[in-house]
N, C-alpha and C positions, 0 to 999 in steps of 0.2 A: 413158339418163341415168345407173343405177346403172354402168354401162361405163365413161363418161366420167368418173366420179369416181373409179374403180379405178385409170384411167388417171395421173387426176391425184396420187393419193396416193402410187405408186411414183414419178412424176418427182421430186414434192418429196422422197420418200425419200433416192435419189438424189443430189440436189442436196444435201440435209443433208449425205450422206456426205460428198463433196466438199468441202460449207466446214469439215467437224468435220478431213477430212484436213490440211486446207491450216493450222484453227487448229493441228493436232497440231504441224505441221512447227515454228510459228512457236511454242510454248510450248519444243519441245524444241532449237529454237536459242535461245531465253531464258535456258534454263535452263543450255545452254552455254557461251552470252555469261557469264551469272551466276558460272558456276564458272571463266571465266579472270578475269572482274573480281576472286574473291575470290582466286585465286592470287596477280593483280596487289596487292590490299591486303596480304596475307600477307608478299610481298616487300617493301613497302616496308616493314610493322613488322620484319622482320629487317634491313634498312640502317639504318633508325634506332637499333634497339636495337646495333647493331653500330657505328655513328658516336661511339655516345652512351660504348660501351665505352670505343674509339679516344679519344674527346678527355679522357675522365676518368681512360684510365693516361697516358699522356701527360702532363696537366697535372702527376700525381704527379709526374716526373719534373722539371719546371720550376724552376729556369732554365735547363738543360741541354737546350735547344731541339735537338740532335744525337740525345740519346736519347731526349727527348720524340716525337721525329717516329719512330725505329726502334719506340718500345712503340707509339702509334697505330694503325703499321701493322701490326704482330703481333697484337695484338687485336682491329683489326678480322677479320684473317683467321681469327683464333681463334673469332670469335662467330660470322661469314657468311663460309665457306668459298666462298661464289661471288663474294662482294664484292673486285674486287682494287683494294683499295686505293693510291693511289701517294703519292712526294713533294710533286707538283701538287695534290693532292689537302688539303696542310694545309698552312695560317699559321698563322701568331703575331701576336700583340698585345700593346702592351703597354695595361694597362685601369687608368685614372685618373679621380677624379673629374671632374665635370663644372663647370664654368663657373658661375655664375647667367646669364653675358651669354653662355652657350653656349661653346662649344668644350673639349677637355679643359685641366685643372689642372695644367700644365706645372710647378707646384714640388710636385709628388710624382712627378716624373721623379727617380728617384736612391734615392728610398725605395720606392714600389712596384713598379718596373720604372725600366728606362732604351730607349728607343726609337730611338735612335741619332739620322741625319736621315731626316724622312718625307714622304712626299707628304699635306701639310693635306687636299686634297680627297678623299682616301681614309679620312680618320677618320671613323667610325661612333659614333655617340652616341646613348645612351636616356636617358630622362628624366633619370640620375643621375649617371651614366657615360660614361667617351669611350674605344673599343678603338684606339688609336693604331697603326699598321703596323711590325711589328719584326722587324727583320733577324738571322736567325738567330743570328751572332755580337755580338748586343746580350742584355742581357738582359729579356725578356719574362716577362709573368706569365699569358700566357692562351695555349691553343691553340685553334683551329679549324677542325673537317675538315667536309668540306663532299662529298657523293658522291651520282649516282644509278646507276640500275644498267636492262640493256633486261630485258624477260621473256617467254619465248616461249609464244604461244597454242597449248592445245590442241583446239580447236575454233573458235577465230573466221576461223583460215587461210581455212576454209570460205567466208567472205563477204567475203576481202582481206582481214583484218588479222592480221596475221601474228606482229606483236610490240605489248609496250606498254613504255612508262617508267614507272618508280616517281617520278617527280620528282626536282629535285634537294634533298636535305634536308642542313641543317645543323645539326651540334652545337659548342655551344664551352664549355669548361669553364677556370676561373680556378683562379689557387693562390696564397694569401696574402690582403691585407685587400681585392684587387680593387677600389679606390677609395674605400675607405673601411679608416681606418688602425687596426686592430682593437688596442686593448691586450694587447700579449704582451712585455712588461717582459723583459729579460734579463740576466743578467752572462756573458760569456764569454770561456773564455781557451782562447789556439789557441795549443799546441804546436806549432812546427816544428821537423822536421827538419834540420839542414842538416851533418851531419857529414860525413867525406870522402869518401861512397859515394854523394853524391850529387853529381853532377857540376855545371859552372857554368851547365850549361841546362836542369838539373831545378833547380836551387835559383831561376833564373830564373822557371822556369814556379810554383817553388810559390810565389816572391810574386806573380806575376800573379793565380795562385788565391786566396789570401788578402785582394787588393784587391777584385779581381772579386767576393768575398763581400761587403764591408765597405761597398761600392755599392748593395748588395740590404736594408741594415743600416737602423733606425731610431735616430737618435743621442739624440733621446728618450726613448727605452725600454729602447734593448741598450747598455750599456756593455761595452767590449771589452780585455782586456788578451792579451799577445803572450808565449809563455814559448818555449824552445830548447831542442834537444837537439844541442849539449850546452851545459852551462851557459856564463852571460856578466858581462862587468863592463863597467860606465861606464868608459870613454875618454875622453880630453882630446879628441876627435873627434866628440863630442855620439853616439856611434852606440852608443846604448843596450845593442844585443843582438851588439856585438863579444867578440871572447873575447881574451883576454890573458892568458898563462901564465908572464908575469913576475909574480917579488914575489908567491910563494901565500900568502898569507896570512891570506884572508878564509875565512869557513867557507863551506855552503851558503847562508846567507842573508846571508851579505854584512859578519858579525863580525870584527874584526880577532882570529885565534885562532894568528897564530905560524904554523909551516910548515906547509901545507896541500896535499896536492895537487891539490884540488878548489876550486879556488877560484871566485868567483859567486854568481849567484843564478841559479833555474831560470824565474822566471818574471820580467825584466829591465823589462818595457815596462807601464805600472801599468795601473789602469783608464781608457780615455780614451770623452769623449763626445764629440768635438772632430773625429773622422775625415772628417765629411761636415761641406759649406756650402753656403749659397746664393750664385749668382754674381748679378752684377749683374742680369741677367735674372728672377733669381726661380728658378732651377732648380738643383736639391741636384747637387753635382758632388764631385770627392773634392776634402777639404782635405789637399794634399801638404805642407804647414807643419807637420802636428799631429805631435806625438812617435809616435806612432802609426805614422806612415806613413814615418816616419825610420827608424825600427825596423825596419818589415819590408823596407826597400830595405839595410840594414846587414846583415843576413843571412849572406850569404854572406863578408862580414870576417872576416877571422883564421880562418879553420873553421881547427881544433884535432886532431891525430889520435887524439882521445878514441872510444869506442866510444861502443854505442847502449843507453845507460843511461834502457831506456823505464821501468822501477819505479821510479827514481828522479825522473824529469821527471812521471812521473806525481804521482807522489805531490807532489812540491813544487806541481804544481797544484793539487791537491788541499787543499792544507794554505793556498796564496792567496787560494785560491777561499772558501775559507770561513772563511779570517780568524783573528777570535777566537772563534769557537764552536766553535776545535778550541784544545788546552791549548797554549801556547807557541808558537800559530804565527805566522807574519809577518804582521802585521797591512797588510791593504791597505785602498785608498784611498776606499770605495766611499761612505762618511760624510762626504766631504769634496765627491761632487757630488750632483749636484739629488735631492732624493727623487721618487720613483715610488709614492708608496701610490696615489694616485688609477688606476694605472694595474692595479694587483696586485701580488700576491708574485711576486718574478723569479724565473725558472727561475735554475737553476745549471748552467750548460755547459760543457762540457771539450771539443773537438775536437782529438785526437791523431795528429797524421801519420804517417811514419817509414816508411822504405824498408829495414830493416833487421831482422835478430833482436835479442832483444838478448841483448846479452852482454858486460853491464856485471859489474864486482863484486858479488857479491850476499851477502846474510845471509837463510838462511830463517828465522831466529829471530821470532817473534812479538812482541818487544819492538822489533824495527829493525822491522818491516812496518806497524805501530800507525798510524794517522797524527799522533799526540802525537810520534811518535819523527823523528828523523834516519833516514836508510838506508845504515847503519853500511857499513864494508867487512867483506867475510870472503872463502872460498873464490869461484873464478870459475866458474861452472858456465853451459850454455845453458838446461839443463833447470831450474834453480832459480831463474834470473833471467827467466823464462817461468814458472813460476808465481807467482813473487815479482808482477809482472806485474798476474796475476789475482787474487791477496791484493788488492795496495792499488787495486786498481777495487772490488773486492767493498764495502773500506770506503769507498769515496765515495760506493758510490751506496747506501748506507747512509743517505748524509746527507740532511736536506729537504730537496726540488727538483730532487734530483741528477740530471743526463744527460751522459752520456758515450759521442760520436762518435768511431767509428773510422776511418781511412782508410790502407789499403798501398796502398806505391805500388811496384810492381813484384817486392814478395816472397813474397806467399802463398803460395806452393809452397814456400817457402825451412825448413829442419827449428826446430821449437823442443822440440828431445829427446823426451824421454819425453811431452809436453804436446800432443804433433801438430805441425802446420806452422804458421808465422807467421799464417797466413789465420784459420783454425779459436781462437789463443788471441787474435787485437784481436778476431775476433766475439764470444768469451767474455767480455770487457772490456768491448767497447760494452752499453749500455744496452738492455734488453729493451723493446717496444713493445706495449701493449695486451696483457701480463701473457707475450707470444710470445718468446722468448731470441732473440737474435740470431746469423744463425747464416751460416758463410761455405759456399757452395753449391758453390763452384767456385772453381778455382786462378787464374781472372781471367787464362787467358793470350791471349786476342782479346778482340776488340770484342764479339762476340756474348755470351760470358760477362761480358763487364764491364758490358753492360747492364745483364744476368738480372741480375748482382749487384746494381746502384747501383737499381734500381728495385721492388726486391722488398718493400719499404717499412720495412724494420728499418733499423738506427743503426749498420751495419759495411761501409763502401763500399770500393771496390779502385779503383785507376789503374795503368795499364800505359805509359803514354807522358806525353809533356810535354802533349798536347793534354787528355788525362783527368786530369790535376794542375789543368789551370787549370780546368776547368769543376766539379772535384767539391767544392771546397768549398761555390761560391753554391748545389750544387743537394741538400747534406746541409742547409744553414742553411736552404733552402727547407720542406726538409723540417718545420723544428722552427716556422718563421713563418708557419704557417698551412694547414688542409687545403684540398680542392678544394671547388670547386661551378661547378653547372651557371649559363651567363649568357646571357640572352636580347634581344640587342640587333640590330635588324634589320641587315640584309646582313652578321652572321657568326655567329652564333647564333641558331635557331628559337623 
């Protein structure tokens, strides 16, 4: 009997062995399954955190849906070096409030984005908002990249599963009031270009840009006036911002002063709020009636073989722009439309174009550079008419609220003497951001540098073609109408 039981306690032994083997096997394939499932988690927090990149430089970018989709996919790759992000891989929306009776608020088409024509059964809607589908060349306020990615097992091969998916995840991120129309009151006056180095299909392209901005516009909140370089006079032809070099007579602001060679004014086109309307439908569309948009189609009239007298265009902005709270300057119109206090105190904006050095008549005397003062003639210099330049930017933004956008268009490399290149003294002019100076990075002679430039998030943008004329001003004004955020509306954002 003791035998038999000797017997029996080694077989069960035994047998232990056996099931403790067979647990061993299945704990340490558990624990390998474990380690690619957590591989698997791992990857997908690196495509999110990588999508989540992609749609938030991106949006920065917006409404320049060309370079919004180029930063996307740079930072995605920049975050998840294994993520290869594509074109396929992102849309655009444009995001508008919603309905009460459901669908998007088709009359803040024109104010928060415009969406061009869309397919209705592709609008995506959350409780408050509608992501309308927008075609690149419209303007959009929202981007959405949307990616999964495969991950290969290192232990589950063992049992057939060889690979797994991270799913596919979405991120979508907005720029501006995103459906709701956030109070950012404005006044702004844009400086154009248009002297005779600029040819009849960039002066083309820079009213395209200019409209294209004024679409993206609140007529609400931003009042907008139109100044030139080089100066202009009213015509029996209503075109505001022609130039006529008969009969000098008038001073810079428009005084009958006797012979003159300068005759004009710098800033010809006053404040209008009148640029946008609603059409019969209900949807903001541009008003081409308004003096506004007369103006900027006038343009290119009469160009003058005047040079590019940017301290002087400057400053005469400067001195519109704020009216009478500088000594003697030309009072403009801003008391005569609607008040905005409900709205806040407007920013003060300056956007200055200009495809040129300058190399106007200059005075570096600090009594012409004042902004109380005229900007007298003296000696012609490039190097003092390039600091002159950065004097009268210094004192504008001086002044309360002041912001002053730069933008070359195909001359940053070009010399401003002793001062560096064109590029380096508008970034010294534009306005500094978040206390950062504005600063030009690169000579902006491709695409790939004219990104890095326009999306770096400072106030001193570069254009190298007609195409980057018309998209950089909606996407500097983007700039200043509102930051980004993340939006969570099912089938384009998680």
């Amino acid at each position: 009997m003791k035998r038999i039981k000797q017997v029996l306690v080694r077989t069960e032994r035994g047998a232990s062995a056996i099931v403790v083997a067979f647990a061993m096997m299945f704990v340490f394939a558990a624990g390998a399954l474990g380690m690619d499932i957590a591989k698997l988690a791992y990857h997908r927090q690196q495509v999110r955190a990588a999508i989540d990149a992609a749609a938030q430089a991106g949006a920065y970018a917006l409404p320049d849906a060309a370079t919004a989709r180029t930063d996307a996919i740079a930072f995605a790759s920049a975050n998840f070096s294994e993520l290869t992000l594509t074109a396929a891989d992102v849309k655009f929306y444009c995001v508008v409030a919603k309905l009460a009776a459901g669908g998007p608020d088709t009359s803040q088409f024109g104010i928060m984005c415009d969406p061009g024509t869309y397919n209705a059964a592709q609008v995506k809607c959350s409780d408050t908002v509608c992501a309308v589908p927008c075609d690149v060349t419209d303007q959009c306020n929202m981007i959405s990249v949307s990616k999964d990615t495969v991950v290969k097992f290192d232990f589950a091969p063992a049992i057939g599963i060889p690979t797994g998916n991270t799913g596919a995840q979405t991120s979508a991120s907005c720029r501006g009031g995103c459906g709701v129309i956030a109070n950012n009151p404005m006044d702004v006056v844009v400086v154009a270009d248009r002297t005779p180095s600029m040819s009849s299909s960039e002066v083309n392209a820079l009213q395209a840009g200019i409209k294209r901005m004024l679409l993206t516009m609140n007529i609400e909140q931003q009042y907008v006036a139109l100044g030139t370089i080089n100066k202009a006079r009213t015509v029996t032809s209503g075109c505001l911002t022609k130039t006529q070099l008969s009969a000098p007579t008038y001073d810079r602001w428009g005084t009958y002063i006797g012979t003159n060679p300068y005759p004009g004014v710098w800033v010809p086109q006053r404040f209008s709020n009148d640029y946008n309307k609603k059409d019969l439908a209900g949807n903001w569309v541009a008003n081409t009636s308004s003096s506004l948009w007369n103006s900027v189609d006038c343009l290119e009239d009469d160009r003058s073989g005047w040079n590019t007298h940017l301290a002087a265009a400057l400053k005469g902005a400067g001195r519109y722009l704020y009216g009478s709270e500088i000594s003697g300057a030309p009072a403009n119109n801003l008391a005569s439309l609607p008040d905005r206090t409900a709205f806040g105190v407007p920013k003060k904006v300056i956007v200055l174009e200009t495809d040129g050095q300058p190399v106007e008549i200059s005075n570096a005397a600090a009594s012409a550079l004042n902004l109380t003062n005229t900007l007298d003639p003296a000696a012609k210099s490039t190097s003092t008419a390039c600091r002159n330049l950065k004097t009268v930017a210094n004192s504008i933004k001086a002044m309360p609220n002041a912001l002053i956008i730069t933008i070359s268009y195909g001359t940053s490399s070009a010399s401003c003497g002793t001062e560096g290149n064109v590029g380096q003294v508008l970034a010294a002019v534009a306005s500094p951001k978040n206390g950062v100076a504005s600063d030009a990075q690169n000579t902006c002679a491709d695409a790939t540098q004219i990104a890095a430039e326009n999306s770096d998030g400072d106030w001193y943008y570069c254009a190298n073609g007609t195409e980057d004329l018309k998209n950089v001003f909606a996407a500097a004004m983007g700039q200043v109408t509102g930051n980004t955020k993340f939006m969570k509306i099912d089938g384009v954002g998680d």
